[in-house]
MDTraj code that builds the backbone (N, CA, C; nanometers):
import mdtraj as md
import numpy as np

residues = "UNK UNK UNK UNK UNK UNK UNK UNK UNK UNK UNK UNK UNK UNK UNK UNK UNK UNK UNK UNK UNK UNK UNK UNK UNK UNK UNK UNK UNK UNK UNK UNK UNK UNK UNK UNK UNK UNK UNK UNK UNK UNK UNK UNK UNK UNK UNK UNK UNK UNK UNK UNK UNK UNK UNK UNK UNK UNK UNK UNK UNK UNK UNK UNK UNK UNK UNK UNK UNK UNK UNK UNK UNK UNK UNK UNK UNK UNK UNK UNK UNK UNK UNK UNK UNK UNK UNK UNK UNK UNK UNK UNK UNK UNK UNK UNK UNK UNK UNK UNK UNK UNK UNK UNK UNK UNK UNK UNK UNK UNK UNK UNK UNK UNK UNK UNK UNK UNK UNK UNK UNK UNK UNK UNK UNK UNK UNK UNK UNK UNK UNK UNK UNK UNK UNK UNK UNK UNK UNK UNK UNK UNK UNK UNK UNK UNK UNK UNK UNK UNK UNK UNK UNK UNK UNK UNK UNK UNK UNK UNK UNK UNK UNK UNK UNK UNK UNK UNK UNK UNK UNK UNK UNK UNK UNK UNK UNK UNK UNK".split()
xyz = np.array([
    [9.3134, 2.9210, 21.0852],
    [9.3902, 3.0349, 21.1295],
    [9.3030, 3.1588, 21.1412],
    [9.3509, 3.2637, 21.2173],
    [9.2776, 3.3691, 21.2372],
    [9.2937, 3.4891, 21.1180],
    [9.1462, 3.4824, 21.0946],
    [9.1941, 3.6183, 20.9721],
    [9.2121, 3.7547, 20.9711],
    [9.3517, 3.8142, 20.9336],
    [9.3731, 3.9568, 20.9630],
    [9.2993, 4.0350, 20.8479],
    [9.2724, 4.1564, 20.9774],
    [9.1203, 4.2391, 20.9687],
    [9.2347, 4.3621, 20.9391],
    [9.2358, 4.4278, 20.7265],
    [9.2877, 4.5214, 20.7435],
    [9.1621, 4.6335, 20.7749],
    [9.0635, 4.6432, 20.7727],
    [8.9923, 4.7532, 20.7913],
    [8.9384, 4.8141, 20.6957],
    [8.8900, 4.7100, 20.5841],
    [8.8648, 4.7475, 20.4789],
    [8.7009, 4.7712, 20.4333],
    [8.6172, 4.6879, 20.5564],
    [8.4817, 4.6995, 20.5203],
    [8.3929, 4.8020, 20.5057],
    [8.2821, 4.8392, 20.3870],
    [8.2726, 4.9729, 20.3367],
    [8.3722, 5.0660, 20.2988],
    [8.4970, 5.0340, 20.2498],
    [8.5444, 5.1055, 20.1619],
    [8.5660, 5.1015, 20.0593],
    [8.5843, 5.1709, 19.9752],
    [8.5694, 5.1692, 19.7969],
    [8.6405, 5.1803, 19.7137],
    [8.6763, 5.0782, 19.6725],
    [8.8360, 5.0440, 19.5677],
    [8.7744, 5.0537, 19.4332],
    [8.8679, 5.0723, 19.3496],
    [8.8961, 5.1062, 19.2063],
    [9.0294, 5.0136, 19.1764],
    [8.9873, 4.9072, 19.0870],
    [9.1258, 4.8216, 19.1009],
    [9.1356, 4.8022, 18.9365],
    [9.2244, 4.8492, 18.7999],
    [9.2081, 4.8684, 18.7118],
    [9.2504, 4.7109, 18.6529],
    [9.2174, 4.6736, 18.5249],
    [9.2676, 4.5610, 18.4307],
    [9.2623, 4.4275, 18.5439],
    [9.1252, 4.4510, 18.6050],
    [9.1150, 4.3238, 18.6743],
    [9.0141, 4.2078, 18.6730],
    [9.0104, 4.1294, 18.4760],
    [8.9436, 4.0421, 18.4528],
    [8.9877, 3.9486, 18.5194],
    [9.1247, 3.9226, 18.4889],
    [9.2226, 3.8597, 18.5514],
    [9.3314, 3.8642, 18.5888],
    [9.4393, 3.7815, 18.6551],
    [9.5656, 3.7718, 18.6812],
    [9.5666, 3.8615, 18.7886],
    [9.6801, 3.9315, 18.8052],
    [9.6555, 4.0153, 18.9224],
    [9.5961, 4.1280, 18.9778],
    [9.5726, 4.1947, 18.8601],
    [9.4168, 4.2573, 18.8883],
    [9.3257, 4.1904, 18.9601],
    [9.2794, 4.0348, 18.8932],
    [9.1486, 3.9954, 18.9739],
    [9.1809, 3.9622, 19.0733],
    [9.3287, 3.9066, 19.1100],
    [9.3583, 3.8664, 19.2651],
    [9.3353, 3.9731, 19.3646],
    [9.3557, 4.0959, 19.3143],
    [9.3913, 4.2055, 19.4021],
    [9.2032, 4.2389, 19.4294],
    [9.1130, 4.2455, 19.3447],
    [8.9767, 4.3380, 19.3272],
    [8.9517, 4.1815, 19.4355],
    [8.9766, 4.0468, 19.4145],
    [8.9127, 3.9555, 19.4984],
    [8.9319, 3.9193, 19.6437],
    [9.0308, 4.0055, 19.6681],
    [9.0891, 3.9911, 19.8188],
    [9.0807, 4.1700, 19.8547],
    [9.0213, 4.2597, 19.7872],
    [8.9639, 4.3601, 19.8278],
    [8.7970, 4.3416, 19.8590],
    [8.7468, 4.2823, 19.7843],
    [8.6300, 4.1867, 19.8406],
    [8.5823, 4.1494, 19.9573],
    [8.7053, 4.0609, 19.9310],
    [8.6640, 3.9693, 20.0701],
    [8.6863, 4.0349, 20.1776],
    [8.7666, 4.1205, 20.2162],
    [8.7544, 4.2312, 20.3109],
    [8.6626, 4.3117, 20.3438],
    [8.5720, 4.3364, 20.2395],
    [8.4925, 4.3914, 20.2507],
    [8.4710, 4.5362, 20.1525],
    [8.5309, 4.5456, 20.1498],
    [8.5782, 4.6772, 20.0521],
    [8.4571, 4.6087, 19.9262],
    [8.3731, 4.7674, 19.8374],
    [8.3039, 4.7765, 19.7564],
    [8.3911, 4.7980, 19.6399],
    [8.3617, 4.6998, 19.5440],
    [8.4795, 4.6817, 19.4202],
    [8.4378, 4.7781, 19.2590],
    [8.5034, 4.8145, 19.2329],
    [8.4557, 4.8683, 19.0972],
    [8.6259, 4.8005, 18.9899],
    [8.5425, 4.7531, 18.9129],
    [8.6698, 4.6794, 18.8203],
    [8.6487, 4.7086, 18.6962],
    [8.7602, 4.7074, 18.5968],
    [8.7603, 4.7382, 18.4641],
    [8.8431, 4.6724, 18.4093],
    [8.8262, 4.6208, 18.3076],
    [8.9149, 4.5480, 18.1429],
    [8.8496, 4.6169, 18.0495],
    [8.9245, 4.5839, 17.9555],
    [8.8751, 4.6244, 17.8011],
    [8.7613, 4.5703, 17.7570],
    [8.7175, 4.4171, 17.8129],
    [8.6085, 4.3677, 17.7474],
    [8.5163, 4.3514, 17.8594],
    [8.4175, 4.4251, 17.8183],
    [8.2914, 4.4268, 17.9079],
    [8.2219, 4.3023, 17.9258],
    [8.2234, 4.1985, 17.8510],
    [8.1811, 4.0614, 17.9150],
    [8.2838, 4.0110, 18.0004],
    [8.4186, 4.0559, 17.9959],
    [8.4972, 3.9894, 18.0952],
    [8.4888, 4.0623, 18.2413],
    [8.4457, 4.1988, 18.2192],
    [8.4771, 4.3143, 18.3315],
    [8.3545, 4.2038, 18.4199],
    [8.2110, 4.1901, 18.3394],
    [8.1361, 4.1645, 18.3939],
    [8.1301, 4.0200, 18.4361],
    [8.2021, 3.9535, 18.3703],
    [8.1862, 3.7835, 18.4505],
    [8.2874, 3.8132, 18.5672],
    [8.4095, 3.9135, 18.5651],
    [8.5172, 3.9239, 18.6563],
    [8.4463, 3.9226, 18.7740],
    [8.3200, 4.0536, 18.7393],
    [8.2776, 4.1086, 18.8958],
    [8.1728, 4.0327, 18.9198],
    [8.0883, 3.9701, 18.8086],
    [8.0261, 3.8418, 18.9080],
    [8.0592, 3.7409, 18.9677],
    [8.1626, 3.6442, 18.9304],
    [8.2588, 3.5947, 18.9762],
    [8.3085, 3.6125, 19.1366],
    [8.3622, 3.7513, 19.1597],
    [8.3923, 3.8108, 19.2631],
    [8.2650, 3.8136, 19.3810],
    [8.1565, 3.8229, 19.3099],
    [8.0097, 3.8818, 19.3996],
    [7.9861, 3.7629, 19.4860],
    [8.0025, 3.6203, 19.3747],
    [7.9512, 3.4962, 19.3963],
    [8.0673, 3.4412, 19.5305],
    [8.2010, 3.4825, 19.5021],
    [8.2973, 3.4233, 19.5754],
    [8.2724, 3.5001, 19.7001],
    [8.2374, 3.6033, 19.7423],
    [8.2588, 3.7150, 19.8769],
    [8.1039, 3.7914, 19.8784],
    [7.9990, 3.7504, 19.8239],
    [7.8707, 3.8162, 19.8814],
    [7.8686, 3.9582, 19.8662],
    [8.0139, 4.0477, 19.8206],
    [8.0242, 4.2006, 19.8248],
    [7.9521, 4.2694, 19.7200],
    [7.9683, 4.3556, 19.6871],
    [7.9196, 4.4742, 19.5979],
    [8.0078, 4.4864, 19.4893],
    [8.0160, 4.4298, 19.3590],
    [8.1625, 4.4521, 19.2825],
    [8.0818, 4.4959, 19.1483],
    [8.1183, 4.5914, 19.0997],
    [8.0832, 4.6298, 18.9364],
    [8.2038, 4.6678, 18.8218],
    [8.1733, 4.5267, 18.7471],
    [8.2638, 4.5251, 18.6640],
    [8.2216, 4.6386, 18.5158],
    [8.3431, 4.7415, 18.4655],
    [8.3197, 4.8361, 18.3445],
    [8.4193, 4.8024, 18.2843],
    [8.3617, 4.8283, 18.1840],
    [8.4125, 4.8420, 18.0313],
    [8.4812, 4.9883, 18.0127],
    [8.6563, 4.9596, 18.0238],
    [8.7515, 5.0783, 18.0129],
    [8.9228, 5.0390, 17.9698],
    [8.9545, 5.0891, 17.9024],
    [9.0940, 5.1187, 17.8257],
    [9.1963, 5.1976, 17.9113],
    [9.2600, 5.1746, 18.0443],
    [9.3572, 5.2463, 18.1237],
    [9.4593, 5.3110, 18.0315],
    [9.4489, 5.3184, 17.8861],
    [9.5055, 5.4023, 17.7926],
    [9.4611, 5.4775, 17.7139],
    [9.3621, 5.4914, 17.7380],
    [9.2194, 5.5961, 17.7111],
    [9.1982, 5.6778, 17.7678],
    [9.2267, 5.8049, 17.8126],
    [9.2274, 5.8709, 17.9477],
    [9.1039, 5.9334, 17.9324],
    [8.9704, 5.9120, 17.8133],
    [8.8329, 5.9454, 17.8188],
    [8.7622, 5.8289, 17.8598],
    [8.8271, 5.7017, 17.8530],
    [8.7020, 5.5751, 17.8860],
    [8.7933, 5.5554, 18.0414],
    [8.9509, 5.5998, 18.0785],
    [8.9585, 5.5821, 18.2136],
    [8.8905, 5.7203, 18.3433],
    [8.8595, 5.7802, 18.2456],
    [8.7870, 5.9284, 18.3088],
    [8.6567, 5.8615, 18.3673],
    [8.5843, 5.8136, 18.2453],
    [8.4462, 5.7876, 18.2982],
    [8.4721, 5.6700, 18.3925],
    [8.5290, 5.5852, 18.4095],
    [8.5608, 5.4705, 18.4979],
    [8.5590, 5.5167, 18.6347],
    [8.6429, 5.6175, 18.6263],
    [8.6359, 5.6817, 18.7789],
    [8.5218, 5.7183, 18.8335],
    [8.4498, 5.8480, 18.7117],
    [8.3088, 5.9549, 18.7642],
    [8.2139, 5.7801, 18.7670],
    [8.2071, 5.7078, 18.6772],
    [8.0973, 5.6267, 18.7518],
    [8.1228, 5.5722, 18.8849],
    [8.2049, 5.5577, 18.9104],
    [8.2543, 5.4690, 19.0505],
    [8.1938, 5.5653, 19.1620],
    [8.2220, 5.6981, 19.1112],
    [8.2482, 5.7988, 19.2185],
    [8.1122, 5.8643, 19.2378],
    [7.9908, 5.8172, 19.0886],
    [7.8552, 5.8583, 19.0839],
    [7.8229, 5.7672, 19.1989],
    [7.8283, 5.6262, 19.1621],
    [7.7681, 5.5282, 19.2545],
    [7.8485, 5.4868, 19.4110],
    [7.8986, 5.5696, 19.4420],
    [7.9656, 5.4929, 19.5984],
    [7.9674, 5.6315, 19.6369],
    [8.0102, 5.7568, 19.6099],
    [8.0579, 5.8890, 19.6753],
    [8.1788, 5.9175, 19.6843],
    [8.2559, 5.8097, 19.6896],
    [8.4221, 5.8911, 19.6819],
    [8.4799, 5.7102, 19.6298],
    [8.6193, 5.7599, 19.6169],
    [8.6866, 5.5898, 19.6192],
    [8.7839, 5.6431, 19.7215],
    [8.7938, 5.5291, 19.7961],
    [8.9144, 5.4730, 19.8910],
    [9.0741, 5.4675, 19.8262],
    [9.0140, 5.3641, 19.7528],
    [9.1647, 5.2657, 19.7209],
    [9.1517, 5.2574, 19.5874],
    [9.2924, 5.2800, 19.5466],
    [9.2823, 5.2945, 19.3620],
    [9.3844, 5.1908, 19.3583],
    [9.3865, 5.0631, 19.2987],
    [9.4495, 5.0142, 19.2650],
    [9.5380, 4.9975, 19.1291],
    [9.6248, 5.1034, 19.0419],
    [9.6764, 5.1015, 18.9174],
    [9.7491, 4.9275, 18.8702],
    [9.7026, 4.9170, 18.7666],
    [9.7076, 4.7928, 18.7423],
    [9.7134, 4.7810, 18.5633],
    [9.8117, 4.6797, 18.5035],
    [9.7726, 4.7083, 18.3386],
    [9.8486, 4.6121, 18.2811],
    [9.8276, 4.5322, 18.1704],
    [9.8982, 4.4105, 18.1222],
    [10.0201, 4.4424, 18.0648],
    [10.1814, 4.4116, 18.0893],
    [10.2737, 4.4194, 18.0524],
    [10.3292, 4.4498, 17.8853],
    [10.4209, 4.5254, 17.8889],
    [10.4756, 4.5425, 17.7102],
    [10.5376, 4.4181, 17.6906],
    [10.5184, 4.4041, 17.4769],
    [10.5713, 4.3133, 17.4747],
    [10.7340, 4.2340, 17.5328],
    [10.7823, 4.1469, 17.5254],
    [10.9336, 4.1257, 17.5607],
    [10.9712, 4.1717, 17.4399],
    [11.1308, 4.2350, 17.4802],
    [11.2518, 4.2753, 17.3690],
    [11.3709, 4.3123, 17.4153],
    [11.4530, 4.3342, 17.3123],
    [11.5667, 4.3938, 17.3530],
    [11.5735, 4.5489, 17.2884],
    [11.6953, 4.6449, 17.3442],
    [11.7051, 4.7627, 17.2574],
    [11.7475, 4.7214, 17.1282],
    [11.8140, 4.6864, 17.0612],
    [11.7966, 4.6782, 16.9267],
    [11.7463, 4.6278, 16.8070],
    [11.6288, 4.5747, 16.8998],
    [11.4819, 4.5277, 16.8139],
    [11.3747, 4.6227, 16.8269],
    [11.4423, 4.7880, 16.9489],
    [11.2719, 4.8163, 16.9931],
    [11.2756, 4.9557, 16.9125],
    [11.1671, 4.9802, 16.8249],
    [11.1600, 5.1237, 16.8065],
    [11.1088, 5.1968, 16.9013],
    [11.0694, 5.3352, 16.8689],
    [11.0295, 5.4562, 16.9711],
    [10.9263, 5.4069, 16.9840],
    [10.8627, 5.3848, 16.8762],
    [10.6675, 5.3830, 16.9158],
    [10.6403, 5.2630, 16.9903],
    [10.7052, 5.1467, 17.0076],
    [10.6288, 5.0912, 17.1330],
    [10.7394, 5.1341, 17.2448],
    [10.8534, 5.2157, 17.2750],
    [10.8398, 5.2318, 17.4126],
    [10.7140, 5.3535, 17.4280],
    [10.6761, 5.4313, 17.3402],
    [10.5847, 5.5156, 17.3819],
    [10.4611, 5.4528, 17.4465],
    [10.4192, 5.3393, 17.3736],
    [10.3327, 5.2670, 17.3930],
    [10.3593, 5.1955, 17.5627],
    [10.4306, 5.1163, 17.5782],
    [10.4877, 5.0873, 17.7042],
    [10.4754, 5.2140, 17.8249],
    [10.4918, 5.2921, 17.7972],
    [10.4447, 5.4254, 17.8587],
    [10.3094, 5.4984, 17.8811],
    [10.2354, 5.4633, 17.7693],
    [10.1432, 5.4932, 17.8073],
    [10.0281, 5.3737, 17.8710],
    [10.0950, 5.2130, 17.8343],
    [10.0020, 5.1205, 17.9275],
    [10.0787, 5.1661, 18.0499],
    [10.2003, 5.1229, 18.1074],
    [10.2189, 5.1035, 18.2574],
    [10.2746, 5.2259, 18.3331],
    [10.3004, 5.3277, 18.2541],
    [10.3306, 5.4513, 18.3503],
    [10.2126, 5.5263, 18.3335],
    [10.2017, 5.6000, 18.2163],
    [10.0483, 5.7145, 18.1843],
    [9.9161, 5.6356, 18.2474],
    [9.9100, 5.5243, 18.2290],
    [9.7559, 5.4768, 18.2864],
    [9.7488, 5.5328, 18.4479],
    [9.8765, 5.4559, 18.4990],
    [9.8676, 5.5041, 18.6364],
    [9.8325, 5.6486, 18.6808],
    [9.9218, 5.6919, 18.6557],
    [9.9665, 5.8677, 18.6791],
    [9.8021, 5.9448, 18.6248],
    [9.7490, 5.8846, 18.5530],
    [9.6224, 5.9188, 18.5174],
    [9.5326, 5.9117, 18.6214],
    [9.5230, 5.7587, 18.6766],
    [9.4334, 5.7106, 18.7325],
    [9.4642, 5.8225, 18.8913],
    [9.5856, 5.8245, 18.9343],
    [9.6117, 5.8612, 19.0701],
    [9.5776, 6.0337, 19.0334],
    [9.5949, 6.1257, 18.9523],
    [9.5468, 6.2233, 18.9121],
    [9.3555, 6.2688, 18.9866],
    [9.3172, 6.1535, 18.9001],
    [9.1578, 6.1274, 18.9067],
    [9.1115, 6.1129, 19.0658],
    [9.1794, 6.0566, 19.0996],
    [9.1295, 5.9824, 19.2460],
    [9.2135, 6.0846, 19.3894],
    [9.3383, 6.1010, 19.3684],
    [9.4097, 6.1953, 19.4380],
    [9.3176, 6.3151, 19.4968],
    [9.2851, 6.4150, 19.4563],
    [9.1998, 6.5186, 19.4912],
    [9.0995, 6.4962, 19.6271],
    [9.0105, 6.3634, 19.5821],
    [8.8603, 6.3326, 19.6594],
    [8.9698, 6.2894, 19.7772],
    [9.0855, 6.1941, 19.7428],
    [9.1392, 6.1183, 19.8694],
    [9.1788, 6.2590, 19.9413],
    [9.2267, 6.3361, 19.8994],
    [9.3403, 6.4601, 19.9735],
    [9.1981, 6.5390, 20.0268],
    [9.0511, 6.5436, 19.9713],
    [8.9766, 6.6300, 20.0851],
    [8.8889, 6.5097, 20.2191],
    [8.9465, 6.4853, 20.1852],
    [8.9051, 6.3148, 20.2986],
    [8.9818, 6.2826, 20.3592],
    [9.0923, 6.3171, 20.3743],
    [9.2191, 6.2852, 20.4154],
    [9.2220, 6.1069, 20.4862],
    [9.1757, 6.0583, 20.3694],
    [9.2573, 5.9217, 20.3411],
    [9.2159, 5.8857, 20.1996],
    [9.2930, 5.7808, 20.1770],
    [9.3424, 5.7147, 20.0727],
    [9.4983, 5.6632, 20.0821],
    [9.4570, 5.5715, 19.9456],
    [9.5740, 5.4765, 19.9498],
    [9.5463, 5.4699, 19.7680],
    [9.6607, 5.4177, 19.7160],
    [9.7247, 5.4396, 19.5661],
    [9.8235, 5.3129, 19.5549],
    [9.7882, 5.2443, 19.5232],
    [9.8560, 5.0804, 19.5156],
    [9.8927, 5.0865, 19.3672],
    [9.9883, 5.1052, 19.3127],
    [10.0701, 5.0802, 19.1770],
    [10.1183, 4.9604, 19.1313],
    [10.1060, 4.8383, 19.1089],
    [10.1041, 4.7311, 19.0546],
    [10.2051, 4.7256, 18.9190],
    [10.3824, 4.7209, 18.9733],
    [10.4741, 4.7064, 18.8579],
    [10.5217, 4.5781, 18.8577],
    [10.6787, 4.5463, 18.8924],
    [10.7155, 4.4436, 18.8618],
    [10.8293, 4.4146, 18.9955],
    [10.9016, 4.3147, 18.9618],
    [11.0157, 4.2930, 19.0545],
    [11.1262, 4.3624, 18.9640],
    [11.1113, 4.3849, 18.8572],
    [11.2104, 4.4443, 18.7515],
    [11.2142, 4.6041, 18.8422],
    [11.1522, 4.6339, 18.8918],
    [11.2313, 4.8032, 18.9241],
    [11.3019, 4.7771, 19.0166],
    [11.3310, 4.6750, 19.0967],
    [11.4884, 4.6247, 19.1991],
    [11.5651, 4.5869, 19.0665],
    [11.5601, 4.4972, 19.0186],
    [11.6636, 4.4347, 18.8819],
    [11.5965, 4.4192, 18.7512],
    [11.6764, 4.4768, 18.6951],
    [11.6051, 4.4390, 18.5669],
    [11.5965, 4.3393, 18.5213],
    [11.5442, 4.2486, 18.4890],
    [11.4625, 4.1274, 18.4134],
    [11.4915, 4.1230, 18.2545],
    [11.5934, 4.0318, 18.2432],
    [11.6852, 3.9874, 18.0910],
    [11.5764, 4.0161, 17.9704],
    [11.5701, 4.0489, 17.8919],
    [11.4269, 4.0586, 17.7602],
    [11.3150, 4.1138, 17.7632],
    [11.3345, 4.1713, 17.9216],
    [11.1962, 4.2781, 17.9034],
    [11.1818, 4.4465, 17.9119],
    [11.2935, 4.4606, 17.8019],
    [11.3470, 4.6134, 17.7866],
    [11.1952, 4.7207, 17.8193],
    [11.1303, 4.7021, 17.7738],
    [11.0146, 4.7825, 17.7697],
    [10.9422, 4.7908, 17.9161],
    [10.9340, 4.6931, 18.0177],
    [10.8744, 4.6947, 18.1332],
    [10.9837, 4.7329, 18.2061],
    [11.1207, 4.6780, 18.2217],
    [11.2151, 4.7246, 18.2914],
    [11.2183, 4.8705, 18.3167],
    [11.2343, 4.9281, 18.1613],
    [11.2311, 5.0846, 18.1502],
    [11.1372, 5.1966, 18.2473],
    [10.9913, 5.1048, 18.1686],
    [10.8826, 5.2237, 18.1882],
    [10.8225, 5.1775, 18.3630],
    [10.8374, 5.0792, 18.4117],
    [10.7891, 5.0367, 18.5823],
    [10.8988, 5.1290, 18.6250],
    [11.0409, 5.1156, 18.5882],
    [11.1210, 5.1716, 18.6740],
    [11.0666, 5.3555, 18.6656],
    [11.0864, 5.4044, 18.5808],
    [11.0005, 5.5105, 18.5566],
    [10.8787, 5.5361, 18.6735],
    [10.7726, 5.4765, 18.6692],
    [10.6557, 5.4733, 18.7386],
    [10.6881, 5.4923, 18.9190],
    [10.7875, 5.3653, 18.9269],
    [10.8366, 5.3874, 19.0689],
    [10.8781, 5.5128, 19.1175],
    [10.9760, 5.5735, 19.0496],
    [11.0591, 5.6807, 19.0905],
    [10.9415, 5.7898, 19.0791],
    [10.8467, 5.7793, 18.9790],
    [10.7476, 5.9090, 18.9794],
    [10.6413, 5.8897, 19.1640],
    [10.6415, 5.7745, 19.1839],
    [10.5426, 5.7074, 19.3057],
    [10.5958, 5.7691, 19.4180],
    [10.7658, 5.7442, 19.3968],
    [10.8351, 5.8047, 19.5202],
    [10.8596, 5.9364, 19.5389],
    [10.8762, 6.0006, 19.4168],
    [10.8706, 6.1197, 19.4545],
    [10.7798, 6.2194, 19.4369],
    [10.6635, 6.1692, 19.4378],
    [10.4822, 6.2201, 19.4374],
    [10.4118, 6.1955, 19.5355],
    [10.4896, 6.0835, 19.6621],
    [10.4002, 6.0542, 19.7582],
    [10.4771, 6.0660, 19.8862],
    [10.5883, 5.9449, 19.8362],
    [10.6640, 5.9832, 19.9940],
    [10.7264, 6.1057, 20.0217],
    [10.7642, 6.1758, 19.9121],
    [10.7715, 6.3126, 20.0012],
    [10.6503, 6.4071, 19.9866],
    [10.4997, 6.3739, 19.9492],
    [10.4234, 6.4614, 20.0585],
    [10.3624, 6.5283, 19.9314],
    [10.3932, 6.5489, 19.8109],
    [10.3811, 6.5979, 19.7374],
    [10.2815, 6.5846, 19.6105],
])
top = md.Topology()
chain = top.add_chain()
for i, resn in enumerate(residues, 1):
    res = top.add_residue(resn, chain, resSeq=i)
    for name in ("N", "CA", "C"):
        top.add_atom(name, md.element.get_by_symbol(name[0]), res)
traj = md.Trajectory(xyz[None], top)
């Protein structure tokens, strides 16, 4: 079959928590497009087998770092290196491993805080960081990576239901209206 050409070659993604799962799907089919990859997990032997992995599969440019998308000092530097070594980023892909499953009357405050600060604060961080360079370039793109739970909520997963739905509504009304 013929392969569709989004127009991605030489551009420069930032795709977060992508040792694996859908992080790495997403940093590996930004790849193969062509797009120059910068990836991050928590564990720097994984960041780094991720992005060799990736190099070996698509011939591209991918550098895997060592960063905490709930760290907003180790997701700071994640960015300025990306942005030392390429000149700007393209494409930020927000990305981050799910809260545990529960219900409300098993969950205290401190892990929905927690839930908040992996899958809403990481983002809103990351698009913070990257927003600016995209808005004097006038492009970019901001890919947020939640769930099918912000259409329906999903039985036992009080904590992702909550805080994705959250994330969405901040996405929509931070981007599509212009803002």
């Amino acid at each position: 079959g013929k392969k569709m050409d989004f127009g991605l070659k030489d551009r420069v993604a930032l795709v977060a928590a992508a040792s694996r799962g859908i992080g790495y799907a997403a940093a590996l089919e930004l790849a193969r497009e062509g797009a120059r990859v910068f990836l991050c997990s928590r564990d720097e032997g994984r960041a780094s087998e991720a992005a060799e992995a990736i190099h070996k599969a698509t011939g591209a440019n991918v550098a895997g770092i060592a960063a905490d998308v709930t760290n907003g000092g180790e997701t700071e530097r994640f960015v300025r290196l990306a942005e030392e070594r390429a000149g700007r980023i393209d494409i930020c892909v927000t990305n981050a491993g799910g809260p545990p499953s529960s219900v409300f009357a098993d969950t205290d405050i401190e892990l929905f805080r927690q839930a908040f600060e992996l899958n809403a604060l990481s983002a809103i961080r990351l698009a913070k960081l990257v927003l600016p360079g995209m808005r004097e370039r006038k492009w970019g793109r901001i890919i947020n990576v939640t769930s099918i739970s912000v259409k329906q909520p999903v039985d036992g997963l009080l904590l992702s239901n909550t805080v994705r739905a959250g994330l969405t509504g901040w996405a929509k009304d931070s981007f599509e209206r212009g803002r």
